[in-house]
C-alpha positions as CSV (number, residue, x, y, z in Angstrom):
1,X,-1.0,15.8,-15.1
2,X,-3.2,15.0,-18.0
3,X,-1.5,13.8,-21.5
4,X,-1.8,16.3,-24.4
5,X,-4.4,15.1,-27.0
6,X,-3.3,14.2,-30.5
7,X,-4.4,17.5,-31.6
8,X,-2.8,19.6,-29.4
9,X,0.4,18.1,-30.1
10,X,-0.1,18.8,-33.6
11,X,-0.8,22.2,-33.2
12,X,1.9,22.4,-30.7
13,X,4.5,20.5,-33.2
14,X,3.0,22.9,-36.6
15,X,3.5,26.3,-34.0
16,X,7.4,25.1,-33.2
17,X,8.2,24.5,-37.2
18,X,6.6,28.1,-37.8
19,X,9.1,29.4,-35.2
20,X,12.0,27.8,-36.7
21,X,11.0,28.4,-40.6
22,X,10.5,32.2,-39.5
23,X,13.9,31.9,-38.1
24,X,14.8,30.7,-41.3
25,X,16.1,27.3,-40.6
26,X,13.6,24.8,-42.7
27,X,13.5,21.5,-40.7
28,X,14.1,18.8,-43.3
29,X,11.7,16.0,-43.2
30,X,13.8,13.2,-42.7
31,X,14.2,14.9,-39.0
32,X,10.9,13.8,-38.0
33,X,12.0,10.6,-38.1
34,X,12.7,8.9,-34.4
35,X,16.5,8.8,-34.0
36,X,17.6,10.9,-36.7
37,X,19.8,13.6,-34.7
38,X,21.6,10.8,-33.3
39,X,22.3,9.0,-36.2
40,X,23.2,12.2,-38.1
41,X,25.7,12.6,-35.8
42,X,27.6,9.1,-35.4
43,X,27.8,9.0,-38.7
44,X,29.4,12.1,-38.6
45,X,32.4,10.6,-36.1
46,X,35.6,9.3,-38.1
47,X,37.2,6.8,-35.6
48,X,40.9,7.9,-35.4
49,X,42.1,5.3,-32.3
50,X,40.3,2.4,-30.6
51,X,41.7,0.6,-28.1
52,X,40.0,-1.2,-24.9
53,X,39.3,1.3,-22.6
54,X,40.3,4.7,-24.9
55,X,38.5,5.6,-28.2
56,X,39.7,8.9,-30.0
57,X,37.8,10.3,-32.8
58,X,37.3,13.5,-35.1
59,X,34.2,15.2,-35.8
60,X,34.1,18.6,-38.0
61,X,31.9,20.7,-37.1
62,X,29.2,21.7,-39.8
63,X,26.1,23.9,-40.3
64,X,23.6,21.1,-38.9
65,X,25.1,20.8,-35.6
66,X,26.0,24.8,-34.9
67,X,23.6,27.2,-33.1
68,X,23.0,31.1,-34.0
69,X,26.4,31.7,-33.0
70,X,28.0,29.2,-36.0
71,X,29.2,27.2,-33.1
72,X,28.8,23.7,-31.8
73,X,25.6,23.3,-30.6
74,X,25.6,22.5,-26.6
75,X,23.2,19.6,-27.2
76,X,25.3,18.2,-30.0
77,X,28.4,18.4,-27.8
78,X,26.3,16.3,-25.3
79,X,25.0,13.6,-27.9
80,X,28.8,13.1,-28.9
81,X,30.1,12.5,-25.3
82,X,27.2,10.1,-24.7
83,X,28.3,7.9,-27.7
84,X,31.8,8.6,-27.0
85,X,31.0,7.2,-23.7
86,X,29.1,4.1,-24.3
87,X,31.8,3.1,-26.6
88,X,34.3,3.7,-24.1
89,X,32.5,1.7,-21.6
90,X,31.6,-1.1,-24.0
91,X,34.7,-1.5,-24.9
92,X,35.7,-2.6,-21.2
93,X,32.4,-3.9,-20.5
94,X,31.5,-6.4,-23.1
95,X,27.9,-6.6,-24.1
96,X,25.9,-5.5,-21.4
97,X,23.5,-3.3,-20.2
98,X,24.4,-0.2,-18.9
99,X,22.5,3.1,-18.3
100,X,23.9,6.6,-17.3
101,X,23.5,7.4,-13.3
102,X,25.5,10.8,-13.6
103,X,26.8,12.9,-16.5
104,X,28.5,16.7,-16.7
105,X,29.6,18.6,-19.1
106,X,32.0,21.8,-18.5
107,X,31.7,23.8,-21.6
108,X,35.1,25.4,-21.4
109,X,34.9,27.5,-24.9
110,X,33.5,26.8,-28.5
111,X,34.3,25.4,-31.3
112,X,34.2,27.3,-34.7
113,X,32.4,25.8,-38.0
114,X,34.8,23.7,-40.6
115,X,37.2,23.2,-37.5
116,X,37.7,19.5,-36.6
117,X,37.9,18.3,-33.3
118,X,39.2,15.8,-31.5
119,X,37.3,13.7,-29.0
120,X,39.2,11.8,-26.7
121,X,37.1,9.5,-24.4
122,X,38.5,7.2,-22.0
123,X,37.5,4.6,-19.0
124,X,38.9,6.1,-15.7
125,X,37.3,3.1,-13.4
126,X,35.9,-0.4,-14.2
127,X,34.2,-1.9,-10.9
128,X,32.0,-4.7,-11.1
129,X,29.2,-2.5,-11.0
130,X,30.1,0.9,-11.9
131,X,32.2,2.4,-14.8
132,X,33.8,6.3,-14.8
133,X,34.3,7.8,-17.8
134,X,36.3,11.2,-19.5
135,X,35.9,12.7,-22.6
136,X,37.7,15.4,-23.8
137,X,37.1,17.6,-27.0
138,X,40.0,19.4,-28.3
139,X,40.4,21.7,-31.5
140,X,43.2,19.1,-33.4
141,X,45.2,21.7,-34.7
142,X,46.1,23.7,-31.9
143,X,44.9,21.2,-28.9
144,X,43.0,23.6,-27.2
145,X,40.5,22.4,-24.5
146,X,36.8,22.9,-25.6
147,X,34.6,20.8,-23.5
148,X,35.1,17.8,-20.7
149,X,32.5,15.3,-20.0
150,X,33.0,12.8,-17.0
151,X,29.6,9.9,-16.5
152,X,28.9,7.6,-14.1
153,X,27.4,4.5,-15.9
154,X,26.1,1.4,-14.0
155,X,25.9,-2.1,-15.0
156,X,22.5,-3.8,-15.0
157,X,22.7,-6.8,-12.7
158,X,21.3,-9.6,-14.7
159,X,17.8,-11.4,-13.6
160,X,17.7,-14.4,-11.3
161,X,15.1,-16.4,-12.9
């Protein structure tokens, strides 16, 4: 498959901001910037609990993260359990590398804007090789179940050199 030339992805990139400005949403230009979804939103997680092996935070959900609906975006809800998750395994881990071999994510019902929920991520199983994670997001006030995300992550095994 051939790679897109520069100027096709420039018209490709200038045709998908047309669609979104049209929409109505104006993307800002610090979000051209490489990382800056995934910053935006670990700075946006308050640390409530950490322990080894358990992490609970709060997030409130705002207008940059909701879709059309005013609800938390499905690929925001996904970006929080992956750094929910690699805390969580860190935690247990130490510093090493790990990479994700399975993720899902039941999305169970949706979370409002302004309404702060509660993630709740935990280890299930340390191995030597593997770790299991769970990570629950609840509305905090009333504690109902929004969305559960269980990974498989895998420990790099370190070079013989």
């Amino acid at each position: 498959m051939a790679t897109p030339s520069e100027q096709q992805q420039q018209v490709c990139v200038a045709k998908t901001k047309g669609f979104f400005e049209r929409l109505g949403q104006p993307i800002p230009i610090a979000a051209e910037l490489p990382g800056f979804y995934s910053d935006l939103l670990r700075s946006c997680l308050k640390a409530d609990r950490i322990e080894c092996g358990r992490i609970i935070c709060s997030f409130v959900v705002n207008h940059a993260f909701t879709n059309h609906y005013n609800t938390l975006h499905g690929g925001a809800v996904g970006c929080l359990a992956d750094a929910v998750t690699m805390a969580c395994a860190k935690s247990v881990a130490g510093d090493v590398e790990l990479f994700v071999g399975e993720t899902s994510t039941a999305y169970l019902s949706a979370s409002r804007m302004n309404e702060e929920v509660e993630i709740d991520g935990r280890v299930v199983r340390k191995g030597r090789r593997v770790i299991v994670t769970s990570v629950e997001f609840r509305i905090k006030k009333t504690r109902r179940l929004l969305y559960t995300n269980h990974s498989t992550l895998y420990i790099m095994p370190a070079a013989k050199l």
